[in-house]
C-alpha angles and dihedrals in degrees: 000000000000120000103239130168094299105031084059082052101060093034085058094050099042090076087044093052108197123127087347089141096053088043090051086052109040086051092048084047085055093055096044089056094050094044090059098045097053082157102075121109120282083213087084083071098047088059092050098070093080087061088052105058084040097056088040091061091055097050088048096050090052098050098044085044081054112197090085099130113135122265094227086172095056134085112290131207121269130274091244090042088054095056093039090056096050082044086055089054096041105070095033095042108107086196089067084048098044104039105019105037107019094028105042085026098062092042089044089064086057093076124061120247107283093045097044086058094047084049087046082053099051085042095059082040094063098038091063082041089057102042096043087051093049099042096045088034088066090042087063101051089046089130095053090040102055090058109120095236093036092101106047098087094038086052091044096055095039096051095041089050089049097049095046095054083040087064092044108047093069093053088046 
């Protein structure tokens, strides 16, 4: 369960609690759509390495600036400029091409037909179960969340793993 690009996403959206259901389900949607097209280039991870340490390095600054809680009270992205943004991770995300396509993909062709498309099925399962806990999970900490400091280790974590995979994924 590791927090990659859109995870941190949804976890940031879900205080802020605007079109966190759309963005949930646009993002289990995502996943739904990868776990059943294993076939698709590896390549696609490869480029997002370069997301990733981007996205890494944003993460970083803001932790190491402090003050980045979330201004829940604020104005908020659209609807349309939320699921742009997760559509912009998705495909660029080596964490969709590692775990949901290259990793379910290859146990899923363990199982004939009729039970790779039962274990598809619990995948995608799990993926909405994932993202909706996630999301809501952050509503309900919105008072936590919108601290000024609340997001320095989460950033920290999140920018440090994301740089990390970002080094490796060349090499891979």
């Amino acid at each position: 369960m590791a927090i990659g690009a859109q995870s941190a996403l949804v976890l940031r959206q879900g205080p802020k609690g605007r079109h966190l259901l759309p963005l949930v389900f646009f993002r289990g949607a995502s996943d739904a759509v990868l776990i059943a097209a294993p076939w698709l280039p590896r390549a696609m991870a490869l480029a997002g390495a370069g997301c990733l340490a981007a996205y890494s390095a944003l993460r970083l600054r803001a932790a190491w600036r402090g003050g980045g809680g979330l201004d829940v009270a604020g104005q908020a992205p659209g609807l349309w400029r939320t699921l742009g943004t997760a559509a912009g991770f998705t495909p660029l995300n080596p964490h969709v091409w590692l775990d949901t396509v290259a990793l379910i993909g290859a146990i899923s062709t363990c199982y004939p037909a009729p039970a790779a498309w039962a274990f598809g099925a619990g995948a995608t399962t799990a993926s909405f179960v994932w993202f909706a806990g996630l999301g809501f999970g952050a509503a309900a900490l919105r008072p936590l969340m919108a601290r000024p400091g609340a997001w320095r280790v989460p950033d920290t974590g999140i920018g440090v793993t994301m740089r990390a995979l970002a080094a490796m994924l060349p090499a891979g």
